[in-house]
PDB file of N, CA, C and O in Angstrom:
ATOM      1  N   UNK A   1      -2.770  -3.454 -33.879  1.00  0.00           N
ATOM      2  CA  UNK A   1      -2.313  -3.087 -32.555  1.00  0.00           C
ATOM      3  C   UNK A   1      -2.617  -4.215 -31.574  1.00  0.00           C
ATOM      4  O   UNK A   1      -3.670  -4.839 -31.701  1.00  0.00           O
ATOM      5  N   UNK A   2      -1.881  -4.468 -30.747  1.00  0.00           N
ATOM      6  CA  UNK A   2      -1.911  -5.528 -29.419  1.00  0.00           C
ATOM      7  C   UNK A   2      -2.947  -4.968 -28.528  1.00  0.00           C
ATOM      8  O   UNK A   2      -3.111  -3.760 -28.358  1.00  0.00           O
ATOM      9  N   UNK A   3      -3.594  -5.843 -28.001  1.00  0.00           N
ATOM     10  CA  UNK A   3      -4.512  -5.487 -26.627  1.00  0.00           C
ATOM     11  C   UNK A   3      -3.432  -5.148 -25.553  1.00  0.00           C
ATOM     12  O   UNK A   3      -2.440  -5.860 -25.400  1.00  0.00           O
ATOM     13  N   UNK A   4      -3.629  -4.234 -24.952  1.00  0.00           N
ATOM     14  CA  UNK A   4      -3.047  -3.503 -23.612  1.00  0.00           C
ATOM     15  C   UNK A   4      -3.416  -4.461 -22.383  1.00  0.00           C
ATOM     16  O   UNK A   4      -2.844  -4.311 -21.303  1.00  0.00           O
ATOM     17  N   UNK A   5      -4.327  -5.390 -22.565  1.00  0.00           N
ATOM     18  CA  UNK A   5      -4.327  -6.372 -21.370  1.00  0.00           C
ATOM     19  C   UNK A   5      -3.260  -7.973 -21.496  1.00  0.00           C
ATOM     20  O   UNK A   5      -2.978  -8.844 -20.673  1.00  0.00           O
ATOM     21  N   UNK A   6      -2.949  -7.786 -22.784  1.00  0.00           N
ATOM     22  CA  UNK A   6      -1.497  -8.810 -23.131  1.00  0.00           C
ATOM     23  C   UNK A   6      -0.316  -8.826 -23.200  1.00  0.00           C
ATOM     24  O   UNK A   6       0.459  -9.559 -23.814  1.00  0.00           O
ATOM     25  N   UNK A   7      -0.082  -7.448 -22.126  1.00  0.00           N
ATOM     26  CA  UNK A   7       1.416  -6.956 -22.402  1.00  0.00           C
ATOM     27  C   UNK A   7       1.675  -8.283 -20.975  1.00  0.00           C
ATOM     28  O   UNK A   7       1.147  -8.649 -19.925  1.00  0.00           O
ATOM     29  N   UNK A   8       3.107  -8.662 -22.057  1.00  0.00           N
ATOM     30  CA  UNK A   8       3.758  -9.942 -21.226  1.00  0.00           C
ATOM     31  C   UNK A   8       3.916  -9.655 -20.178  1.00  0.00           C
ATOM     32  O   UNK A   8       3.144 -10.365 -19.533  1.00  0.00           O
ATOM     33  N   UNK A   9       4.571  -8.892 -19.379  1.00  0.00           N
ATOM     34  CA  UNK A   9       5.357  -8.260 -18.107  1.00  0.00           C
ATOM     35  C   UNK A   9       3.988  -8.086 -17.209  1.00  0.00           C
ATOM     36  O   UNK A   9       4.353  -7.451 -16.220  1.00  0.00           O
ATOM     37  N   UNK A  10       2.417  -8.390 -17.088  1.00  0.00           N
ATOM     38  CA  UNK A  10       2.000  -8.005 -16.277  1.00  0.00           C
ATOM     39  C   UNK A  10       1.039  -9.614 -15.844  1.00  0.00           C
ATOM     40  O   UNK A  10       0.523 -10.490 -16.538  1.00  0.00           O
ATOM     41  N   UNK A  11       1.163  -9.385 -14.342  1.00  0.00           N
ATOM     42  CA  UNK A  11       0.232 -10.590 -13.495  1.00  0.00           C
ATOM     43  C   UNK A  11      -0.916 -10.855 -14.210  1.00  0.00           C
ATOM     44  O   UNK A  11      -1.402  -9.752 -14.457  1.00  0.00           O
ATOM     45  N   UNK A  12      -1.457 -11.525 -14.572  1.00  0.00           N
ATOM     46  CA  UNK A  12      -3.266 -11.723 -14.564  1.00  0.00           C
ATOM     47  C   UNK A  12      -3.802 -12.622 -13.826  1.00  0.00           C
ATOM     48  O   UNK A  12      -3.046 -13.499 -13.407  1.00  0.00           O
ATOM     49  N   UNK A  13      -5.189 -12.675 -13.465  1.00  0.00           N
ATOM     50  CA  UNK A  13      -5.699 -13.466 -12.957  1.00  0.00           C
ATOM     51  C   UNK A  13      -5.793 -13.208 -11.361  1.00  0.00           C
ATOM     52  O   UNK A  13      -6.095 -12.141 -10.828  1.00  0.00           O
ATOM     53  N   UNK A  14      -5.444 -14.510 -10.675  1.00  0.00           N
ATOM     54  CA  UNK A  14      -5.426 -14.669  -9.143  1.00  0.00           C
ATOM     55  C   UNK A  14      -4.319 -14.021  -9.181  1.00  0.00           C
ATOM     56  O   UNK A  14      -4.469 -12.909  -8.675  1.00  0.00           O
ATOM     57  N   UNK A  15      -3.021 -14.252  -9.638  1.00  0.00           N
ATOM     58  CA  UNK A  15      -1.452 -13.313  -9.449  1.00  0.00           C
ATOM     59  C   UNK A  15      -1.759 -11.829  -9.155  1.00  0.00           C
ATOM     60  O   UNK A  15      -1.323 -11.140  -8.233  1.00  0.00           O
ATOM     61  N   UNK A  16      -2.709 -11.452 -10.265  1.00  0.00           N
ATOM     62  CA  UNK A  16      -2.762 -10.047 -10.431  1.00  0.00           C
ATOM     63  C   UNK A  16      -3.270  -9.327  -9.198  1.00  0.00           C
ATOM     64  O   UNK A  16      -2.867  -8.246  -8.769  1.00  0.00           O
ATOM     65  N   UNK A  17      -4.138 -10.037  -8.743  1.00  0.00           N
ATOM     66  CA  UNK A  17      -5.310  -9.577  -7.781  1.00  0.00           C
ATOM     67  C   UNK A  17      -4.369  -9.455  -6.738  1.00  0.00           C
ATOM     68  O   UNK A  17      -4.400  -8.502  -5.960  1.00  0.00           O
ATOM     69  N   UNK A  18      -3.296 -10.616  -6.655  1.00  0.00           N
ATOM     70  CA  UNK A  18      -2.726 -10.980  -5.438  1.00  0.00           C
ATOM     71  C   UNK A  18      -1.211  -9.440  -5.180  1.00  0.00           C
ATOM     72  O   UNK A  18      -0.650  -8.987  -4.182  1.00  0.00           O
ATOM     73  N   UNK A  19      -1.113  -9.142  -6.682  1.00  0.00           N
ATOM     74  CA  UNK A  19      -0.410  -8.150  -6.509  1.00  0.00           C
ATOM     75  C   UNK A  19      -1.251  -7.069  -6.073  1.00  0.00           C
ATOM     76  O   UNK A  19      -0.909  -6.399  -5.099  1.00  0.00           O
ATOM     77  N   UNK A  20      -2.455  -6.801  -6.774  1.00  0.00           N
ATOM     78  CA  UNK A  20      -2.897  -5.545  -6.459  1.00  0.00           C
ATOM     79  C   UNK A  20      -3.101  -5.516  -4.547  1.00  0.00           C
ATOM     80  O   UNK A  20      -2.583  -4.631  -3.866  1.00  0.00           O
ATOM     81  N   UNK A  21      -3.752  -6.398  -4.090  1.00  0.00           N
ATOM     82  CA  UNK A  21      -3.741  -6.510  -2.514  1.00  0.00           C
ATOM     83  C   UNK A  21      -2.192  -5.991  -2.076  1.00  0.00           C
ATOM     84  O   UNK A  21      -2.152  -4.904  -1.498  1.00  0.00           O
ATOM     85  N   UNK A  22      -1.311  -6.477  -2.240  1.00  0.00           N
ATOM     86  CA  UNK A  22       0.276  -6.025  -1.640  1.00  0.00           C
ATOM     87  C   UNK A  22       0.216  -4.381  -1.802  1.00  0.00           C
ATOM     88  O   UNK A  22       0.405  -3.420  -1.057  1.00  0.00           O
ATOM     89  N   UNK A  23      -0.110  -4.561  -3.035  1.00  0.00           N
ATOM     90  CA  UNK A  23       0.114  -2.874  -2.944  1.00  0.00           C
ATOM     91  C   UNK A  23      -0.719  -1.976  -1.722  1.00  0.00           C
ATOM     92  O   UNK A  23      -0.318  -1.048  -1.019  1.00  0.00           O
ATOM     93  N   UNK A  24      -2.213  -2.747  -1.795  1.00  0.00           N
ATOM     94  CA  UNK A  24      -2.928  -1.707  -1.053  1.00  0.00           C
ATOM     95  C   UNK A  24      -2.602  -1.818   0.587  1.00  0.00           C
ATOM     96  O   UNK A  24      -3.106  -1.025   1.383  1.00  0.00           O
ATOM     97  N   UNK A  25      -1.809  -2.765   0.947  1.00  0.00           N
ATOM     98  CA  UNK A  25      -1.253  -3.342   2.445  1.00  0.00           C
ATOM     99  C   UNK A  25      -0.081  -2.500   2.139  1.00  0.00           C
ATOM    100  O   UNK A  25       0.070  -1.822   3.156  1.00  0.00           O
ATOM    101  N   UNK A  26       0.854  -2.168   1.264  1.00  0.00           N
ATOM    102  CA  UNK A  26       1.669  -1.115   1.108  1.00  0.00           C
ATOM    103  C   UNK A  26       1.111   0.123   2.092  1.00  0.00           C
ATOM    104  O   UNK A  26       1.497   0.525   3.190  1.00  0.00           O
ATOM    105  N   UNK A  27       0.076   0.526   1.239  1.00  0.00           N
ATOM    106  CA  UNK A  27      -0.163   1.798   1.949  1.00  0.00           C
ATOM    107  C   UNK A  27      -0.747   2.387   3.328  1.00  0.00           C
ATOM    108  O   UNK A  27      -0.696   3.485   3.882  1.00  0.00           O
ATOM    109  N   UNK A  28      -1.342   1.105   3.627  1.00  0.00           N
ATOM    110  CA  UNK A  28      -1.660   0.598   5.236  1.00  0.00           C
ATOM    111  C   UNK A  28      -0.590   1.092   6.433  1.00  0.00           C
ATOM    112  O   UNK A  28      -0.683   1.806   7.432  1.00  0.00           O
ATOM    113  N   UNK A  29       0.627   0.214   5.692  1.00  0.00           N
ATOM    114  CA  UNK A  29       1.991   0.008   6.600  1.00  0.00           C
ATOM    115  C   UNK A  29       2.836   1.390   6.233  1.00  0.00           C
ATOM    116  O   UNK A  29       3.623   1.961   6.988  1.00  0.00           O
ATOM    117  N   UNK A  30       2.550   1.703   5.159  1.00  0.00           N
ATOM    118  CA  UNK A  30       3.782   2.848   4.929  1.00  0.00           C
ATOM    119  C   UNK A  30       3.838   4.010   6.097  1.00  0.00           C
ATOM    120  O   UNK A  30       4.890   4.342   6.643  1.00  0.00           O
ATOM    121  N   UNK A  31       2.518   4.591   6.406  1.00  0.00           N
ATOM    122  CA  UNK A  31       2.807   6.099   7.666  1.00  0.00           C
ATOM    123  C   UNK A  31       2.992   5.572   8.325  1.00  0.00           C
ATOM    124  O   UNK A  31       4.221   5.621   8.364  1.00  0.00           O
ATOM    125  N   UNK A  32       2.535   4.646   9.418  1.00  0.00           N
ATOM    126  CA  UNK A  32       3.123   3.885  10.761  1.00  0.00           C
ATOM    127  C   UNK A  32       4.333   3.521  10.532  1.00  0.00           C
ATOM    128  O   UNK A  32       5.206   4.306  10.904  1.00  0.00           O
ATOM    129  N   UNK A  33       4.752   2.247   9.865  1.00  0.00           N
ATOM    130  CA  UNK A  33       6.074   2.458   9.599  1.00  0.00           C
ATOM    131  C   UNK A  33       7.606   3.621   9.737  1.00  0.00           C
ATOM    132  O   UNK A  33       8.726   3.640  10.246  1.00  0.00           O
ATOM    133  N   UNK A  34       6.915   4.262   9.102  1.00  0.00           N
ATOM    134  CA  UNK A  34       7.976   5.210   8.125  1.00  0.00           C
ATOM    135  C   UNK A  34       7.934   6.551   9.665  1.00  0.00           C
ATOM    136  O   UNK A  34       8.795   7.358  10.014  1.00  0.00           O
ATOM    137  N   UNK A  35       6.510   6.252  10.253  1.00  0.00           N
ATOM    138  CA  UNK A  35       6.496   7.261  11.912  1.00  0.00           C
ATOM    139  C   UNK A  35       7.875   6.644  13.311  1.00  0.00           C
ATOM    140  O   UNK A  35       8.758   7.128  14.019  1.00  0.00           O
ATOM    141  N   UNK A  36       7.052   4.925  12.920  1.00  0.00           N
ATOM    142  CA  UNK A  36       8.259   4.201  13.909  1.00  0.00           C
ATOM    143  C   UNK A  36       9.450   4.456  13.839  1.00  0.00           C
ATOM    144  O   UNK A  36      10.065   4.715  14.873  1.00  0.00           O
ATOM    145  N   UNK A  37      10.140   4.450  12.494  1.00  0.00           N
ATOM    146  CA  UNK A  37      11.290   3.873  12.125  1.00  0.00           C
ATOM    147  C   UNK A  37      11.942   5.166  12.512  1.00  0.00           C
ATOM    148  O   UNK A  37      13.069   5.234  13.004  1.00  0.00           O
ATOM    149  N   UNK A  38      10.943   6.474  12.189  1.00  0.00           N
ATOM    150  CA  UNK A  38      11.673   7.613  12.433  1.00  0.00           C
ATOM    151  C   UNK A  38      11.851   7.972  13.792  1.00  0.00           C
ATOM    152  O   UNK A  38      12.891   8.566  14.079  1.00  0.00           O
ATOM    153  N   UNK A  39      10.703   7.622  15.029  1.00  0.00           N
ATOM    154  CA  UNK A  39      10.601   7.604  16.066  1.00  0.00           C
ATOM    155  C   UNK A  39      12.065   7.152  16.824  1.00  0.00           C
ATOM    156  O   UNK A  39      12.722   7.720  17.697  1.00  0.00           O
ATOM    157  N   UNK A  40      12.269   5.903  16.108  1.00  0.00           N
ATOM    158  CA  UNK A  40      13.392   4.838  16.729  1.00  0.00           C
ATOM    159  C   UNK A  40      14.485   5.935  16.471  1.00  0.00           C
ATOM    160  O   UNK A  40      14.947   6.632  17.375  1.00  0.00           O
ATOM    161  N   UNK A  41      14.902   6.035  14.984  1.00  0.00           N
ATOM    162  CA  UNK A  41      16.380   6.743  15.016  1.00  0.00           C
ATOM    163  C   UNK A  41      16.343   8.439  15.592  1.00  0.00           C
ATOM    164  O   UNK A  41      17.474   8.850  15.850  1.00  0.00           O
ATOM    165  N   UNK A  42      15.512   9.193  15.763  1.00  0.00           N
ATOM    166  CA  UNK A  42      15.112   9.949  16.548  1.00  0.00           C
ATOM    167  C   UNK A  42      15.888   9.749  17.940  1.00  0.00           C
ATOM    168  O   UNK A  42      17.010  10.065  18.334  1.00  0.00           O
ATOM    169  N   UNK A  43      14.647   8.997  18.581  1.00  0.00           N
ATOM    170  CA  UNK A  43      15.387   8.654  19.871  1.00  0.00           C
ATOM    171  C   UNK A  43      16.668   8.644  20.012  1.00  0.00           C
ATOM    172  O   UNK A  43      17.258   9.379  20.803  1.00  0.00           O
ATOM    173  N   UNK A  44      17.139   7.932  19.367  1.00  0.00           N
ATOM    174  CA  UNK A  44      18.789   7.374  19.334  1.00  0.00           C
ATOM    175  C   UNK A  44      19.247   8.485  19.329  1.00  0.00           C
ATOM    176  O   UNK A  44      20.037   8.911  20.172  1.00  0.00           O
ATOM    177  N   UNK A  45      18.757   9.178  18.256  1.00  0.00           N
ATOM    178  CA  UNK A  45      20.246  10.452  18.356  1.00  0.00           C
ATOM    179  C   UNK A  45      20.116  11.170  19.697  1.00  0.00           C
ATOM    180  O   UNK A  45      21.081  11.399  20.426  1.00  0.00           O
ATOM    181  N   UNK A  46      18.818  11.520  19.979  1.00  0.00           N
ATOM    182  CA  UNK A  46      18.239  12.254  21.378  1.00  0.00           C
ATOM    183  C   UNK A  46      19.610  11.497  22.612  1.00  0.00           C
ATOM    184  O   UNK A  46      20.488  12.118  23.210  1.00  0.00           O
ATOM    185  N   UNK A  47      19.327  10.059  22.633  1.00  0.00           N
ATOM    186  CA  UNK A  47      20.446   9.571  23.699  1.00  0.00           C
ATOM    187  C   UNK A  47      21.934   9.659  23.332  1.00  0.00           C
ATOM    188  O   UNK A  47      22.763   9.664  24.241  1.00  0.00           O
ATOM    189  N   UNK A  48      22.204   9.708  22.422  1.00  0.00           N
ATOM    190  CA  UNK A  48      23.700  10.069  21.553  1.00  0.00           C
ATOM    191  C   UNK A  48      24.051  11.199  21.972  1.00  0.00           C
ATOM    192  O   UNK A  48      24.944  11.183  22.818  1.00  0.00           O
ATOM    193  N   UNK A  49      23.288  13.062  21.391  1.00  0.00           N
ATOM    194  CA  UNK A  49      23.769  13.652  21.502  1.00  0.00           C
ATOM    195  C   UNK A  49      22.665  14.815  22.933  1.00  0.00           C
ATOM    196  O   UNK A  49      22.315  15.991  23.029  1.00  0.00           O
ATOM    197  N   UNK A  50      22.572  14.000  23.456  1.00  0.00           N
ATOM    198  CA  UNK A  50      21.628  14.746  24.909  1.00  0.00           C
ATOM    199  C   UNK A  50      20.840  15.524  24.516  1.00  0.00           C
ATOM    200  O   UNK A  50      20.865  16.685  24.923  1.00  0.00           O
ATOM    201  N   UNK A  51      19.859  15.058  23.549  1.00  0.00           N
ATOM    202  CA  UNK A  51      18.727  16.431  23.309  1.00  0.00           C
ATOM    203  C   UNK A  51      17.709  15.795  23.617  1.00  0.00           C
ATOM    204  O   UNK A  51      17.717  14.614  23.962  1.00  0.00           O
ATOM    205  N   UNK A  52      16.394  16.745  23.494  1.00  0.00           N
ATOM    206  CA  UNK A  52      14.970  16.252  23.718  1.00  0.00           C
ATOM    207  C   UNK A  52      14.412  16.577  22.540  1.00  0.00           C
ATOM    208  O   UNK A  52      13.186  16.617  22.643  1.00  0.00           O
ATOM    209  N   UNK A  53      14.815  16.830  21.446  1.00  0.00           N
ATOM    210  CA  UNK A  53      13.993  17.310  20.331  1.00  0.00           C
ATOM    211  C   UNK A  53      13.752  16.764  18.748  1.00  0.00           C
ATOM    212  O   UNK A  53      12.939  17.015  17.859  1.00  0.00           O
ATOM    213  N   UNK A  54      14.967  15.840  18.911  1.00  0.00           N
ATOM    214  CA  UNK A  54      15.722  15.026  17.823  1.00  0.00           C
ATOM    215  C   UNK A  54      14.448  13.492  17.568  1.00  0.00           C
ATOM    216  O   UNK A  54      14.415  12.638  16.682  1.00  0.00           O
ATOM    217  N   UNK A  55      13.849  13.641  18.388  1.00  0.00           N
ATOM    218  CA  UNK A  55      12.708  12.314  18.377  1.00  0.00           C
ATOM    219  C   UNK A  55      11.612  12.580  17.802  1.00  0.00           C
ATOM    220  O   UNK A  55      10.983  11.774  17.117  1.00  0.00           O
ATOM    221  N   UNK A  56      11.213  13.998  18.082  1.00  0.00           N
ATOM    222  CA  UNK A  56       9.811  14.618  17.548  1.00  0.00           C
ATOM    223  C   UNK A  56      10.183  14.763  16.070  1.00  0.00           C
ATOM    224  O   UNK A  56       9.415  14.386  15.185  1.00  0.00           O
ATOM    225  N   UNK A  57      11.369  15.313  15.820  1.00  0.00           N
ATOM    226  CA  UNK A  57      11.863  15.611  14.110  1.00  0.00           C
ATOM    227  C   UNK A  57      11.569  14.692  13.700  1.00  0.00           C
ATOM    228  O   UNK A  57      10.746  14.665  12.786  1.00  0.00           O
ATOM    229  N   UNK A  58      12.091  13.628  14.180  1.00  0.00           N
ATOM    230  CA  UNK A  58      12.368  11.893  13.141  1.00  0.00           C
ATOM    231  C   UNK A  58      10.867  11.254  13.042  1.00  0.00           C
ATOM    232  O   UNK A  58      10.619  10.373  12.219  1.00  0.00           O
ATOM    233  N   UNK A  59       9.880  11.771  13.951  1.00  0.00           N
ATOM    234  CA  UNK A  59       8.956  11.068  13.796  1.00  0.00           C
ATOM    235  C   UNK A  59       7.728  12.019  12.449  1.00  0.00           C
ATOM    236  O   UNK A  59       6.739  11.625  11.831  1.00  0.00           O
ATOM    237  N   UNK A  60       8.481  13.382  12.492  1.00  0.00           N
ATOM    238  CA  UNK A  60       7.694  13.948  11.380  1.00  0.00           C
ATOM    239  C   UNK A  60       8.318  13.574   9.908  1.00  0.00           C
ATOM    240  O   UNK A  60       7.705  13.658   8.844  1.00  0.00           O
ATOM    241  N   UNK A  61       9.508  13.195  10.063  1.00  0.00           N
ATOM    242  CA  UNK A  61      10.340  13.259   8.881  1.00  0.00           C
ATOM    243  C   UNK A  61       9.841  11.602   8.279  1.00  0.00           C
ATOM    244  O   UNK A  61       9.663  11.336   7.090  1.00  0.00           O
ATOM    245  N   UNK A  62       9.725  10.878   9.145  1.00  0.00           N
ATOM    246  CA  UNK A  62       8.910   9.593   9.145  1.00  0.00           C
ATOM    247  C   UNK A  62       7.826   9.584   8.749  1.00  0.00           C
ATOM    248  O   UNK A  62       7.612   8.531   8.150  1.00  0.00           O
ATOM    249  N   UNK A  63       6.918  10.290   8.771  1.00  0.00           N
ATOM    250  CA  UNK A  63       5.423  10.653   8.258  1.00  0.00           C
ATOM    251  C   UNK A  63       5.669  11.237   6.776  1.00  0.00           C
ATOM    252  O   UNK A  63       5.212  10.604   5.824  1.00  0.00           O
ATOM    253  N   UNK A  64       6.199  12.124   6.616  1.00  0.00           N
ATOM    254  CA  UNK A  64       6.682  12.763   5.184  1.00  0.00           C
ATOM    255  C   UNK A  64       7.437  11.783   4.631  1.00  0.00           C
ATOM    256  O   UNK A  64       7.600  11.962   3.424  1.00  0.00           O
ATOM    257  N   UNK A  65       8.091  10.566   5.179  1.00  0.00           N
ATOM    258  CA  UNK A  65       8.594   9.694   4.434  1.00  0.00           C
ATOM    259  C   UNK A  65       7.416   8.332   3.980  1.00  0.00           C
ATOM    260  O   UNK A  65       7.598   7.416   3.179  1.00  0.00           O
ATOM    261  N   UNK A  66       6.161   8.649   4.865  1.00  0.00           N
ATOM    262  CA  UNK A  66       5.142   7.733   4.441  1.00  0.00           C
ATOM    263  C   UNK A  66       4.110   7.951   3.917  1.00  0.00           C
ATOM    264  O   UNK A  66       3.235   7.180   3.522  1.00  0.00           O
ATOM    265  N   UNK A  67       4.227   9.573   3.892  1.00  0.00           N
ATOM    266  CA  UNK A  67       3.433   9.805   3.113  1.00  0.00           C
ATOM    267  C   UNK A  67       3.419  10.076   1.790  1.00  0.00           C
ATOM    268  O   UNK A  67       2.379  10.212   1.146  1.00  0.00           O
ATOM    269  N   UNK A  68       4.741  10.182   1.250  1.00  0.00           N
ATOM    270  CA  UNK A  68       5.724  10.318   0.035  1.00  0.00           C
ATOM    271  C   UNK A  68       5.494   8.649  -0.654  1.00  0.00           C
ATOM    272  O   UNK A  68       5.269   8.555  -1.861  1.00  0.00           O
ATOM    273  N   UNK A  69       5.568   7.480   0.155  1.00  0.00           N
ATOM    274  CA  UNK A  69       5.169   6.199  -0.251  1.00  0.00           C
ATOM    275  C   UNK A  69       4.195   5.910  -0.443  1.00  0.00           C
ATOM    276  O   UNK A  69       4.073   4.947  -1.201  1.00  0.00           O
ATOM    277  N   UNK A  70       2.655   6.691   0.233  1.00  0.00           N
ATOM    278  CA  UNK A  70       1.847   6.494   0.221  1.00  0.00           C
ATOM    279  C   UNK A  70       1.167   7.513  -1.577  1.00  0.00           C
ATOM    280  O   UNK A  70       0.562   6.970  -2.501  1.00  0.00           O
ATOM    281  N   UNK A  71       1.400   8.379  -1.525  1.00  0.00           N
ATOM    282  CA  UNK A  71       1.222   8.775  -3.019  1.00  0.00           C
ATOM    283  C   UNK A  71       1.738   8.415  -3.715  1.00  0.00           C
ATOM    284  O   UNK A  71       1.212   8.613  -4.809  1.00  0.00           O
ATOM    285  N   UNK A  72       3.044   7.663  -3.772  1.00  0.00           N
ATOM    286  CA  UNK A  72       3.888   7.466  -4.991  1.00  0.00           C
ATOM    287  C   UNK A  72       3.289   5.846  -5.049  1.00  0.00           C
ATOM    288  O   UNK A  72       3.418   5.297  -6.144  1.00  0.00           O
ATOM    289  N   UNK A  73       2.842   5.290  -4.284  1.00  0.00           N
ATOM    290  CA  UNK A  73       1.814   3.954  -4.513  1.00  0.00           C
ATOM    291  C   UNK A  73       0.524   4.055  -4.616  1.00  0.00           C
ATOM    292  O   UNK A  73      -0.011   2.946  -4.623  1.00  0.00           O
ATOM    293  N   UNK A  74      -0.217   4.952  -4.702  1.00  0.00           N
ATOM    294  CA  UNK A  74      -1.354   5.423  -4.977  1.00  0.00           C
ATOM    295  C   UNK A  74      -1.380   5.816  -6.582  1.00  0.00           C
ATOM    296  O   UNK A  74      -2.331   5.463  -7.280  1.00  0.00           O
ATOM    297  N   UNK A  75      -0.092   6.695  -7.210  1.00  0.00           N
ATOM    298  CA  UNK A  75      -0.455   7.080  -7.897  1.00  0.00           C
ATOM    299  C   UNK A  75      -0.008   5.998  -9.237  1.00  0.00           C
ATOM    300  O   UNK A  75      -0.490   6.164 -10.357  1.00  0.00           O
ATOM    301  N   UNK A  76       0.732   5.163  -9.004  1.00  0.00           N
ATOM    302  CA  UNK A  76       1.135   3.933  -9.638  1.00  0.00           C
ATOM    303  C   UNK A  76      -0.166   2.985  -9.745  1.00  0.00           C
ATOM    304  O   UNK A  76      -0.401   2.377 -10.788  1.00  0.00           O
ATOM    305  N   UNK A  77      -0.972   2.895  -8.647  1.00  0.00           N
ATOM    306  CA  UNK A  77      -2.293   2.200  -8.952  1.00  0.00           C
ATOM    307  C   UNK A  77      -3.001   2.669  -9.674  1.00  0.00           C
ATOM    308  O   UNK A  77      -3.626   1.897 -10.401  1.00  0.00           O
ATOM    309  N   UNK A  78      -3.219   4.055  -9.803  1.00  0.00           N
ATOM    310  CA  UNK A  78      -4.302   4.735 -10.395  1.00  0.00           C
ATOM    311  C   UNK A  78      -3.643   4.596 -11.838  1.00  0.00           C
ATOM    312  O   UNK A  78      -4.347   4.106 -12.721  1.00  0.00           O
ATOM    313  N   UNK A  79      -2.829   4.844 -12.029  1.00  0.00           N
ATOM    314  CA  UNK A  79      -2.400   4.682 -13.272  1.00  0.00           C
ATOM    315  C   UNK A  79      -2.233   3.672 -14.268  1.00  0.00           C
ATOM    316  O   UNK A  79      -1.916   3.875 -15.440  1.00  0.00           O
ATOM    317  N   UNK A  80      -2.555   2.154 -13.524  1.00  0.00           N
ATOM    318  CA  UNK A  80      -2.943   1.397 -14.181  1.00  0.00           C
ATOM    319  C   UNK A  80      -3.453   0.241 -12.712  1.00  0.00           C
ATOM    320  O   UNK A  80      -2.871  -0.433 -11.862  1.00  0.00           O
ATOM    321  N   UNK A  81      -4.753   0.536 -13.072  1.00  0.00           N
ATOM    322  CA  UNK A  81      -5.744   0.053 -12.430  1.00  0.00           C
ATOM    323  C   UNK A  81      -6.225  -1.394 -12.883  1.00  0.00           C
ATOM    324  O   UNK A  81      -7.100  -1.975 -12.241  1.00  0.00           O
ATOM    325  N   UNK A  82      -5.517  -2.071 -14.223  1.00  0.00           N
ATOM    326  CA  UNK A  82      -5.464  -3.138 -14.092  1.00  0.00           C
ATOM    327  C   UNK A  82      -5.002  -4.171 -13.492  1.00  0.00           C
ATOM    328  O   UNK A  82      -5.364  -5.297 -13.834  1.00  0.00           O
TER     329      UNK A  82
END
């Protein structure tokens, strides 16, 4: 059987490390992000179609969209923690 730390397809070394950091700055940026972005198109529709309520949605739907990134990159780390 092959060692599981020689499968071709994966970083080692400084690369590796350097991937694992991205990931964990992934999860940093993902709820803020994913709050803004929803905040922004929120708004927009709010001035589009004259409401006041369409901003608060987008900014929850934004959170559930970062927080959906934030486990689904969590659980990809944990799962191989090399």
């Amino acid at each position: 059987m092959s060692d599981p730390k020689s499968q071709p397809g994966k970083p080692k070394g400084a690369l590796g490390d350097l991937v694992k950091a991205e990931s964990m700055i992934q999860l940093a940026i993902a709820l803020p992000a994913g709050c803004v972005i929803g905040w922004l198109l929120g708004s927009w529709a709010d001035r589009h179609f004259h409401t006041t309520w369409i901003g608060i949605f987008g900014i929850l739907i934004g959170a559930a969209a970062g927080f959906i990134q934030i486990i689904t990159t969590a659980k990809r780390f944990m799962k191989d923690p090399d």
